[in-house]
N, C-alpha and C positions, 0 to 999 in steps of 0.2 A: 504494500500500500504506500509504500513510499516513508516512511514511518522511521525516526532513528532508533537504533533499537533497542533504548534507554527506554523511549516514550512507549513504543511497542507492550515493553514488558510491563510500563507501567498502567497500561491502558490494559493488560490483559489482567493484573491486580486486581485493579479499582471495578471490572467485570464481575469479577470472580465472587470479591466480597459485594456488589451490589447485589446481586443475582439471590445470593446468600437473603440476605439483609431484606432483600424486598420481595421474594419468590419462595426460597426455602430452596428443599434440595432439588423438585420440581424444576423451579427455573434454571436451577444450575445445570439440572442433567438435561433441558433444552437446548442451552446455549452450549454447552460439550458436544451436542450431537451436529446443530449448527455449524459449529468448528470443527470438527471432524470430521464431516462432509467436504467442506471446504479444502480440507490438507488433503483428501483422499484425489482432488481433483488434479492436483498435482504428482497424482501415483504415491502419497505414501501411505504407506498402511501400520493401523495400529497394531503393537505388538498386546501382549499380558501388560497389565501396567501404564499402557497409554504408549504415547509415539517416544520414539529413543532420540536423544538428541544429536549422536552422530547422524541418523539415518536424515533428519532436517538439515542439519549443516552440509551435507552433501546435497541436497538438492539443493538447496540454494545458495550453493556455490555454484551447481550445475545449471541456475537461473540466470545467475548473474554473469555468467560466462558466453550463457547463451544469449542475453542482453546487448553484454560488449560485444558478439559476433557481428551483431545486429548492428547495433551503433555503426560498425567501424567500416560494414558493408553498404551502409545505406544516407549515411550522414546524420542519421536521425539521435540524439541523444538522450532523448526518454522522451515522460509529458511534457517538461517543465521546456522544453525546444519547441522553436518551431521546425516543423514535416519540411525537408527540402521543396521548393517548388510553390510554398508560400509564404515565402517571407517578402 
């Protein structure tokens, strides 16, 4: 999402204990299935336990590589650019 991933983690926190706080465990096991959907869309899958964190840090190494591929073939530098051809 674009996200530093200071704020990332802290927006995943302040989730965690809203969800809590305002839902019960109800809301909480919504918004896990939410997010798990979500990570699944990227191929990973969870293990016993939830998702592993090397198995994340390789994909998105293998995002952001795939990213820079992009970029470096096409001029294009993310959202935050403008698309060659209209600036």
């Amino acid at each position: 999402m674009g996200w530093a991933s200071g704020s990332a983690i802290l927006a995943s926190l302040c989730i965690a204990f809203l969800c809590w706080f305002c839902f019960g465990a109800v809301g909480y096991a919504i918004i896990q299935s939410i997010a798990t959907k979500e990570m699944k869309k990227y191929g990973l899958n969870p293990k016993y336990g939830g998702f592993k964190k090397p198995a994340i840090k390789a994909k998105v190494d293998e995002l952001r590589a795939a990213e820079a591929t992009y970029a470096g073939t096409t001029g294009f530098a993310g959202p935050s650019s403008t698309p060659p051809g209209l600036a």
